[in-house]
Biopython code that builds the backbone (N, CA, C, O; Angstrom):
import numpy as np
from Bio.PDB.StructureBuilder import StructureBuilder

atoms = [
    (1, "UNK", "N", (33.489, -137.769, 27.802)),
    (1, "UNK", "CA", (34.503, -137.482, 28.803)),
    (1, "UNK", "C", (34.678, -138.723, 29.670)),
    (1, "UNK", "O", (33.831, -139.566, 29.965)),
    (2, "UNK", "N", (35.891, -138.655, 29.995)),
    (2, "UNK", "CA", (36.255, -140.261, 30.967)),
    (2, "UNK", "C", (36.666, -139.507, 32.308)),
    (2, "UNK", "O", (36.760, -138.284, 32.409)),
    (3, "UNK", "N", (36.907, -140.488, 33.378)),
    (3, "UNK", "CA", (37.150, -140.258, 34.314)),
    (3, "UNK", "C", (37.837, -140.948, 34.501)),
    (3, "UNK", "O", (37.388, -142.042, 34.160)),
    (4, "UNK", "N", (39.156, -141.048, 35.035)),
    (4, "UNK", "CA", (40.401, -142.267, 35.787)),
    (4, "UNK", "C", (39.953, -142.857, 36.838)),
    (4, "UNK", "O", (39.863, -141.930, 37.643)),
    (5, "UNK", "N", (39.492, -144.131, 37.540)),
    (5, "UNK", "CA", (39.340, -144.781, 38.734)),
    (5, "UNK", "C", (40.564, -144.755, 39.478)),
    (5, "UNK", "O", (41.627, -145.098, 38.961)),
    (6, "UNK", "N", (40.457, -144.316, 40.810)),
    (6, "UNK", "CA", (41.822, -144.062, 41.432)),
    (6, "UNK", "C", (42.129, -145.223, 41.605)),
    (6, "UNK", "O", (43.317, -145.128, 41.915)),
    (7, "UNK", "N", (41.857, -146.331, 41.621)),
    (7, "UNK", "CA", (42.279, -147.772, 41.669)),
    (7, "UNK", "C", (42.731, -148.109, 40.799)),
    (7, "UNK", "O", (43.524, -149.021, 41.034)),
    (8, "UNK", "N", (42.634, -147.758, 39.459)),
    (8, "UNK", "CA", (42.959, -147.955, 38.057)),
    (8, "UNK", "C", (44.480, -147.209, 37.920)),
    (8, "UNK", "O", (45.417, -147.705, 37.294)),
    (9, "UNK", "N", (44.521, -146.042, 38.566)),
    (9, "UNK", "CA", (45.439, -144.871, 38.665)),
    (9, "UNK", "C", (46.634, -145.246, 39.675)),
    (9, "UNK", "O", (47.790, -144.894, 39.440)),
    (10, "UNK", "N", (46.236, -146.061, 40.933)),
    (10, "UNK", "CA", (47.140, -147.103, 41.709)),
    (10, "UNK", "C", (48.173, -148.251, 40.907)),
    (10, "UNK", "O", (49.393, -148.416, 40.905)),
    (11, "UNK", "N", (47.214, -148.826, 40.348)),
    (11, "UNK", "CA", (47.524, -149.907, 39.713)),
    (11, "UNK", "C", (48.608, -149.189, 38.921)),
    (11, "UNK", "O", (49.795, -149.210, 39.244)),
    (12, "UNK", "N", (48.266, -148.745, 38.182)),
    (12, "UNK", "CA", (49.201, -148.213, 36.453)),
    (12, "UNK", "C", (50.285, -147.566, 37.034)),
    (12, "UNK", "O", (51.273, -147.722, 36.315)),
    (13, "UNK", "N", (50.589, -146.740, 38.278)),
    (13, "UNK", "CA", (51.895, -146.406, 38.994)),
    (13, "UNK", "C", (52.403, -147.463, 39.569)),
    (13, "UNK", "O", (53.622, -147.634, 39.530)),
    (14, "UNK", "N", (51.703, -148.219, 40.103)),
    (14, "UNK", "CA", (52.063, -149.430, 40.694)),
    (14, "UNK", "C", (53.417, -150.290, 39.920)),
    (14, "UNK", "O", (54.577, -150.488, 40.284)),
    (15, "UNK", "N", (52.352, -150.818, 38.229)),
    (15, "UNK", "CA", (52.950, -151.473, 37.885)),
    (15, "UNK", "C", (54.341, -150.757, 37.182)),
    (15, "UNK", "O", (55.345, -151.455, 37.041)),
    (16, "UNK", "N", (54.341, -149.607, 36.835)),
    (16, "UNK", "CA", (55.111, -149.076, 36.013)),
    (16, "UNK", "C", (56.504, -148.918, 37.263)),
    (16, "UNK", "O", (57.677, -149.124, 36.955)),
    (17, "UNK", "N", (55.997, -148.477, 38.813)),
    (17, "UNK", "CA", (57.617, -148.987, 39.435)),
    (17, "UNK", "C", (57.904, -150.251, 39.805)),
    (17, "UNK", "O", (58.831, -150.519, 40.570)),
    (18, "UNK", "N", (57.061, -151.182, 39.243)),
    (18, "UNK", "CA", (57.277, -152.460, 39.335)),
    (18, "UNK", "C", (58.193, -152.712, 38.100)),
    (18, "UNK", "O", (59.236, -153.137, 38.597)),
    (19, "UNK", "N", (58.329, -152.674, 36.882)),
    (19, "UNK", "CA", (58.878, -152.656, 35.907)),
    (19, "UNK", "C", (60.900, -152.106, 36.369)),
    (19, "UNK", "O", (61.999, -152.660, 36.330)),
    (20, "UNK", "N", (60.261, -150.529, 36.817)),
    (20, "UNK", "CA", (61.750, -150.646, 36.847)),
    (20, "UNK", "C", (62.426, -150.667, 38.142)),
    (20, "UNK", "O", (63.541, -150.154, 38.241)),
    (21, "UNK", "N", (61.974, -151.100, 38.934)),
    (21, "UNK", "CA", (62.883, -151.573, 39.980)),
    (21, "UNK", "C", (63.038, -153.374, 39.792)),
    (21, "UNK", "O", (63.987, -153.980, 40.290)),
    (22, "UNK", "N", (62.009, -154.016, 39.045)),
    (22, "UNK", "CA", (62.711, -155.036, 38.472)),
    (22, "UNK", "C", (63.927, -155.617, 36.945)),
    (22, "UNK", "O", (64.321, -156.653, 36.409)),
    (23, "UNK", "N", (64.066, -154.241, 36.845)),
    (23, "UNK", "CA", (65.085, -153.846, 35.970)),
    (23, "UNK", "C", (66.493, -154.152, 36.729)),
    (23, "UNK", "O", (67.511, -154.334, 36.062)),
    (24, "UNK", "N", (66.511, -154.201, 38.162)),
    (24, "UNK", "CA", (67.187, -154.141, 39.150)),
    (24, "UNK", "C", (67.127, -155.359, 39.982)),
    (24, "UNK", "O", (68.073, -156.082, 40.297)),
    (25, "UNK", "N", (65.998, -155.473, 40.263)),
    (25, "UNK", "CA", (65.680, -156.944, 40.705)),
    (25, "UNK", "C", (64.755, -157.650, 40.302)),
    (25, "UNK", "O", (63.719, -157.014, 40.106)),
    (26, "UNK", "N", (64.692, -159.035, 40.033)),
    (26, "UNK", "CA", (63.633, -159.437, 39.149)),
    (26, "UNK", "C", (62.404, -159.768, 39.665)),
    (26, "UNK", "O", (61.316, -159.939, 39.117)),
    (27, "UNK", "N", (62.933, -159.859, 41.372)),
    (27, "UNK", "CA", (61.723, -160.816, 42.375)),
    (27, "UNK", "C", (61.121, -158.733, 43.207)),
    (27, "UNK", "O", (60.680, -158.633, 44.352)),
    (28, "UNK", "N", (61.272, -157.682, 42.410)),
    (28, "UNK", "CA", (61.266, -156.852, 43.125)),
    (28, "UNK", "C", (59.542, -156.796, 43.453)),
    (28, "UNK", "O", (58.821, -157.435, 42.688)),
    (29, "UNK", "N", (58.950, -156.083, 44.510)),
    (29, "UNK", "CA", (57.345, -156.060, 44.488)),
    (29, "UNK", "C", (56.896, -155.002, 45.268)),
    (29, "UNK", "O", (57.240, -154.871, 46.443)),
    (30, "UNK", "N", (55.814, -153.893, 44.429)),
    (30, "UNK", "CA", (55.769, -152.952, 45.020)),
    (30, "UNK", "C", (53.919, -152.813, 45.131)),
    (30, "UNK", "O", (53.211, -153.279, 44.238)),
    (31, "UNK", "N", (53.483, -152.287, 46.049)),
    (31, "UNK", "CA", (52.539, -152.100, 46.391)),
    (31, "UNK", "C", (52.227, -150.532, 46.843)),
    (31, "UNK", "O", (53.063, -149.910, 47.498)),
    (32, "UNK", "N", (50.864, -149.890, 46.415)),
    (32, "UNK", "CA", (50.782, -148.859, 46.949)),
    (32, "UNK", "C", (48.718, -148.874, 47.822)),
    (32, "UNK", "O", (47.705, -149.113, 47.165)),
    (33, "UNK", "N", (48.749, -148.598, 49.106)),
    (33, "UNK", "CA", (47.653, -148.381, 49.780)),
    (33, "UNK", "C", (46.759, -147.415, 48.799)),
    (33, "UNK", "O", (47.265, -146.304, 48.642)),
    (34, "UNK", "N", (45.990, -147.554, 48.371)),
    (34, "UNK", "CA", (44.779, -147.216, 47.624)),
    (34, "UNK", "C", (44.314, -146.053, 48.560)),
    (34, "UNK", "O", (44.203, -144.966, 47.994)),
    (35, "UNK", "N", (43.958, -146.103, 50.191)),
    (35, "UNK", "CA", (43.221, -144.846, 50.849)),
    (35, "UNK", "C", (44.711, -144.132, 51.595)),
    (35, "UNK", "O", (44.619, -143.066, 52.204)),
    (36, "UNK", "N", (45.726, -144.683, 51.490)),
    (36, "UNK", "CA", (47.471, -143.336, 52.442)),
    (36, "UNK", "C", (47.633, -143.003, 50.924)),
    (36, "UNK", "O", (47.857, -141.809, 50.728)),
    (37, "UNK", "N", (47.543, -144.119, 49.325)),
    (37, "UNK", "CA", (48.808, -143.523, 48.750)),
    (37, "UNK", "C", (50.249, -144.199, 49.058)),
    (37, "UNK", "O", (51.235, -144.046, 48.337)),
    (38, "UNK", "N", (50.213, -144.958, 50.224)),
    (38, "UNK", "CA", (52.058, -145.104, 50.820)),
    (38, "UNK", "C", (52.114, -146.208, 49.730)),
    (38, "UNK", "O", (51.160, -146.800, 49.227)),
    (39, "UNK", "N", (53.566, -146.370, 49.450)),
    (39, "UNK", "CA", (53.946, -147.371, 48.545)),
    (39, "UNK", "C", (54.992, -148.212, 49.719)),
    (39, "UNK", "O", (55.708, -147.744, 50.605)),
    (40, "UNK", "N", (54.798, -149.287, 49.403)),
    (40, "UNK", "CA", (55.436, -150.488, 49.771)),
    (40, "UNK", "C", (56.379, -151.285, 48.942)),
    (40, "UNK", "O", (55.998, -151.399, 47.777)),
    (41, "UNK", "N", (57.437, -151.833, 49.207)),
    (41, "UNK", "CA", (58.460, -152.130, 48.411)),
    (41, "UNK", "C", (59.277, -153.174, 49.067)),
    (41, "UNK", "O", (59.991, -153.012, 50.056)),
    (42, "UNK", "N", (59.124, -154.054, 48.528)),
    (42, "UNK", "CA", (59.454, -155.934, 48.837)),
    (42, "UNK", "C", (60.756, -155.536, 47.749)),
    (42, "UNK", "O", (60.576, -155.218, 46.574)),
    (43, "UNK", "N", (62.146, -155.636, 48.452)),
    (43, "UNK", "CA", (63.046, -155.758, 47.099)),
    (43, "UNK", "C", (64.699, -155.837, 47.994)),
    (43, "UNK", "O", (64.954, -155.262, 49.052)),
    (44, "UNK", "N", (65.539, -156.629, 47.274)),
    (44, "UNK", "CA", (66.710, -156.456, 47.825)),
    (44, "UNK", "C", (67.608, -155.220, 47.756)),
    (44, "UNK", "O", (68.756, -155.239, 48.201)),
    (45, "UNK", "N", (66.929, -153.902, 47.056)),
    (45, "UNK", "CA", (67.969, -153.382, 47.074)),
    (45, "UNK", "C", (68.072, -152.204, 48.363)),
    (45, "UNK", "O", (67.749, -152.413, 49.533)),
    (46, "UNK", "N", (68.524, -151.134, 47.889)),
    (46, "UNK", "CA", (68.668, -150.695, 49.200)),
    (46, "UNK", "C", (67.721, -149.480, 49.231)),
    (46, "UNK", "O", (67.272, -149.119, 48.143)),
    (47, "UNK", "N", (67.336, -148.760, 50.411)),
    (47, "UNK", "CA", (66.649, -147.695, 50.320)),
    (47, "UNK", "C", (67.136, -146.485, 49.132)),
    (47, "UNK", "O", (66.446, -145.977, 48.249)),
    (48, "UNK", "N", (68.369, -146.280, 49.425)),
    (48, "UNK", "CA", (68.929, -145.128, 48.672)),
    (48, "UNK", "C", (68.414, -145.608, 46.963)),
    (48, "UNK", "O", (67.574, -144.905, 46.400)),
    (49, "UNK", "N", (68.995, -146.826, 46.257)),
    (49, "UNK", "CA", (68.828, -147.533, 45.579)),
    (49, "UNK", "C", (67.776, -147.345, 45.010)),
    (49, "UNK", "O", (67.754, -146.890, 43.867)),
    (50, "UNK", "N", (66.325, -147.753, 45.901)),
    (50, "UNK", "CA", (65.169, -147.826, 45.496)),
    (50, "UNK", "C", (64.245, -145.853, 45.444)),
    (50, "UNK", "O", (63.129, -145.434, 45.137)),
    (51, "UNK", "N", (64.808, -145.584, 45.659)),
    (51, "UNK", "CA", (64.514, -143.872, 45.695)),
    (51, "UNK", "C", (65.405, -143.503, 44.511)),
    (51, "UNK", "O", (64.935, -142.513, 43.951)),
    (52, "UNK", "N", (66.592, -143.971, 43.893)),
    (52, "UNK", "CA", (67.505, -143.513, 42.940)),
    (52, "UNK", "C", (67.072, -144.151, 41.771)),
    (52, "UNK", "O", (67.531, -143.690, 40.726)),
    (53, "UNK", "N", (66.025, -145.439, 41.658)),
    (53, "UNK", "CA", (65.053, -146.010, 40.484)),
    (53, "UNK", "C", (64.078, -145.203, 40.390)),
    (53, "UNK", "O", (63.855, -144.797, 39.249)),
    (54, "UNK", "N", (63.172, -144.693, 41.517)),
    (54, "UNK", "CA", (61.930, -144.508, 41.160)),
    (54, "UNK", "C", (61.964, -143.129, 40.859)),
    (54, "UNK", "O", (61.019, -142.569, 40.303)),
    (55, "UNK", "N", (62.896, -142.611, 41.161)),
    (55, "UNK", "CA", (63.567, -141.067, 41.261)),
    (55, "UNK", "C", (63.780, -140.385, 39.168)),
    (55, "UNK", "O", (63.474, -139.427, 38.459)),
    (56, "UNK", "N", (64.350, -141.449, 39.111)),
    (56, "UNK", "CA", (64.528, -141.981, 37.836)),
    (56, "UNK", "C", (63.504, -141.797, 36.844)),
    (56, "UNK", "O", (63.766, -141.046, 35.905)),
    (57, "UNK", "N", (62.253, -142.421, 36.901)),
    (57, "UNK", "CA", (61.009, -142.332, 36.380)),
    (57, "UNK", "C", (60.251, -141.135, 37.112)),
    (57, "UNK", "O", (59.037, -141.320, 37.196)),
    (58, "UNK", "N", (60.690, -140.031, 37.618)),
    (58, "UNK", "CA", (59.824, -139.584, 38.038)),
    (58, "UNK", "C", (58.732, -139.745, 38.886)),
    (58, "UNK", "O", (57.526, -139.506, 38.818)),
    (59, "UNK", "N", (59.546, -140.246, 39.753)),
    (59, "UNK", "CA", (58.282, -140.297, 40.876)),
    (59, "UNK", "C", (59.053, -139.964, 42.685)),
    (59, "UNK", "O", (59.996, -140.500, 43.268)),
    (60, "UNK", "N", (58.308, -139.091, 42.999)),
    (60, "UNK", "CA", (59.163, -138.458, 44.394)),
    (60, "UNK", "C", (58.842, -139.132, 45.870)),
    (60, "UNK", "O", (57.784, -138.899, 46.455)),
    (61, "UNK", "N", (59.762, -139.903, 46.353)),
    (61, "UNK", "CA", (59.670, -140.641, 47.341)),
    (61, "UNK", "C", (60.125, -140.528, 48.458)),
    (61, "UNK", "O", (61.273, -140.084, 48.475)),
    (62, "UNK", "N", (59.562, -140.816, 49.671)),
    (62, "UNK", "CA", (60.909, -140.899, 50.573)),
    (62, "UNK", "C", (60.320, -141.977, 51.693)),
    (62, "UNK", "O", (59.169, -142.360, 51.905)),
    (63, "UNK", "N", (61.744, -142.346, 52.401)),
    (63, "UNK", "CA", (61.526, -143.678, 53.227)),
    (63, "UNK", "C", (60.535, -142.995, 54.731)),
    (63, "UNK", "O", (60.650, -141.885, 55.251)),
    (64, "UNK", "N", (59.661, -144.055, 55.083)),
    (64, "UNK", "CA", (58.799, -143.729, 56.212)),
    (64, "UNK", "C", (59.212, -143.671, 57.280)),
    (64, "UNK", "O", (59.718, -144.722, 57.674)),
    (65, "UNK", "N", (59.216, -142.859, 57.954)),
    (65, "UNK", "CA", (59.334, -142.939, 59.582)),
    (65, "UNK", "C", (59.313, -144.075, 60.385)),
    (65, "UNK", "O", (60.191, -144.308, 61.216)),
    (66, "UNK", "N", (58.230, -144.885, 60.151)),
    (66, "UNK", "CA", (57.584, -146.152, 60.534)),
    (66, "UNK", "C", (57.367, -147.384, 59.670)),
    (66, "UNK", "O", (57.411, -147.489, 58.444)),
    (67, "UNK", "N", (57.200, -148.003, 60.310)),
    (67, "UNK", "CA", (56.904, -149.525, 59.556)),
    (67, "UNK", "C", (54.951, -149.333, 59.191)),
    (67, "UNK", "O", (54.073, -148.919, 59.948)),
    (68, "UNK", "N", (54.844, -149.859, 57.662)),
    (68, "UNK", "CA", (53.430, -149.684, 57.150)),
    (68, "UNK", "C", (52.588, -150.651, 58.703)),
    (68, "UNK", "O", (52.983, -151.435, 59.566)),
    (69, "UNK", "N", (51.723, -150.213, 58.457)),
    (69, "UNK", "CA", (50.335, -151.039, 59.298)),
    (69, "UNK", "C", (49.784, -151.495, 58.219)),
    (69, "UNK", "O", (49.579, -151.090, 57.075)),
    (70, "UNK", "N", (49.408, -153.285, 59.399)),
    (70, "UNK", "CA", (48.480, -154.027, 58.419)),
    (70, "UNK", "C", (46.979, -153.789, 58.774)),
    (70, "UNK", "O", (46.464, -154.082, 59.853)),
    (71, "UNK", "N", (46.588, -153.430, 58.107)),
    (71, "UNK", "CA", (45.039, -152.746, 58.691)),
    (71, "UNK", "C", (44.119, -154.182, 58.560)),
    (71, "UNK", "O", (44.371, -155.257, 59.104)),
    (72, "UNK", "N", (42.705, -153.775, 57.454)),
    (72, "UNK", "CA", (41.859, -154.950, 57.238)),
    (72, "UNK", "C", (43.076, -155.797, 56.065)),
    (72, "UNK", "O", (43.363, -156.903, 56.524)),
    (73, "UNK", "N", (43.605, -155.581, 55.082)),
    (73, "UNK", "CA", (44.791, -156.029, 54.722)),
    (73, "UNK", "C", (45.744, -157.276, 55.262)),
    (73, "UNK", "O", (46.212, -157.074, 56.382)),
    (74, "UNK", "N", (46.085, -158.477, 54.664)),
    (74, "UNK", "CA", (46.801, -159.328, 55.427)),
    (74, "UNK", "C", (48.637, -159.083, 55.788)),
    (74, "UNK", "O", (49.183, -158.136, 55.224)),
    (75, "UNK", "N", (49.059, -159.538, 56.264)),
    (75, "UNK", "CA", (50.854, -159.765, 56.382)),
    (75, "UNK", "C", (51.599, -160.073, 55.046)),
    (75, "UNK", "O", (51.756, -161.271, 54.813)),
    (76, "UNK", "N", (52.064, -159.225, 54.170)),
    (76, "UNK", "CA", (52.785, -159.635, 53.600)),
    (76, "UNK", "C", (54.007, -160.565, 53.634)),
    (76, "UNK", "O", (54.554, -161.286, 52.800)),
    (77, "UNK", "N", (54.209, -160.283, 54.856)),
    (77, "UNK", "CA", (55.361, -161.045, 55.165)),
    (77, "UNK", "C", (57.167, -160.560, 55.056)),
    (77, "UNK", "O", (58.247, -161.089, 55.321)),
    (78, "UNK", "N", (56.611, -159.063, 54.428)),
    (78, "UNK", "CA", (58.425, -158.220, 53.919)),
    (78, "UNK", "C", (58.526, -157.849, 55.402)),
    (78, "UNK", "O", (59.368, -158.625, 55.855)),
    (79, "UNK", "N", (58.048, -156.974, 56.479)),
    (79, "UNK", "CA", (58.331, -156.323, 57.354)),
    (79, "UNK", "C", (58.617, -157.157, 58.544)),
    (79, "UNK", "O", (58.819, -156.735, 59.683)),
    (80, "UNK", "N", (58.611, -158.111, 58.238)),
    (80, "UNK", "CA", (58.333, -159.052, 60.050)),
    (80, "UNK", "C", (57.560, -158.561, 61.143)),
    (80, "UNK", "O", (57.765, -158.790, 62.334)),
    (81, "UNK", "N", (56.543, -157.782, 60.582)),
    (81, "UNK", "CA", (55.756, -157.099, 61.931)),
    (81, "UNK", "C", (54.477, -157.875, 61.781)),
    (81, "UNK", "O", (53.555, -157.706, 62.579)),
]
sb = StructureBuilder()
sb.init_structure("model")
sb.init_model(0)
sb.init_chain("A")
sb.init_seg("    ")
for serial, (resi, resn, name, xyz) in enumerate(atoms, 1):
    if name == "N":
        sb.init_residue(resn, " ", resi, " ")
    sb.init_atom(name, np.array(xyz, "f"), 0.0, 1.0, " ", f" {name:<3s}", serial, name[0])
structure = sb.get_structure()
């Protein structure tokens, strides 16, 4: 019997809406927090846009209330915060 590493399980959603929102954009970059779950999304397109890709593949999203926190984590540099 195996067990999935939830880091392993991050990653592989990770990359798979990385794929198709760079179907859309090529420089697109998505990140998801390992202990919220929140996904992060570096990309020109638009919110609606990026919920109507990932929506697409099956996966249920919606835009945050707030801007992510950079915790122990550095500045990406997408949010200007």
């Amino acid at each position: 019997m195996s067990h999935s590493n939830p880091t392993d399980t991050h990653a592989a959603h990770a990359a798979q809406m990385t794929q198709a929102l760079r179907a859309h954009d090529p420089d697109a970059q998505v990140h998801i927090d390992a202990d919220s779950g929140q996904l992060s999304v570096a990309t020109v397109l638009s919110e609606s846009e990026v919920l109507s890709v990932l929506q697409q593949i099956g996966v249920e999203a919606a835009v945050a209330d707030e801007k992510p926190r950079h915790g122990s984590g550095g500045c990406c540099g997408s949010c200007g915060g």
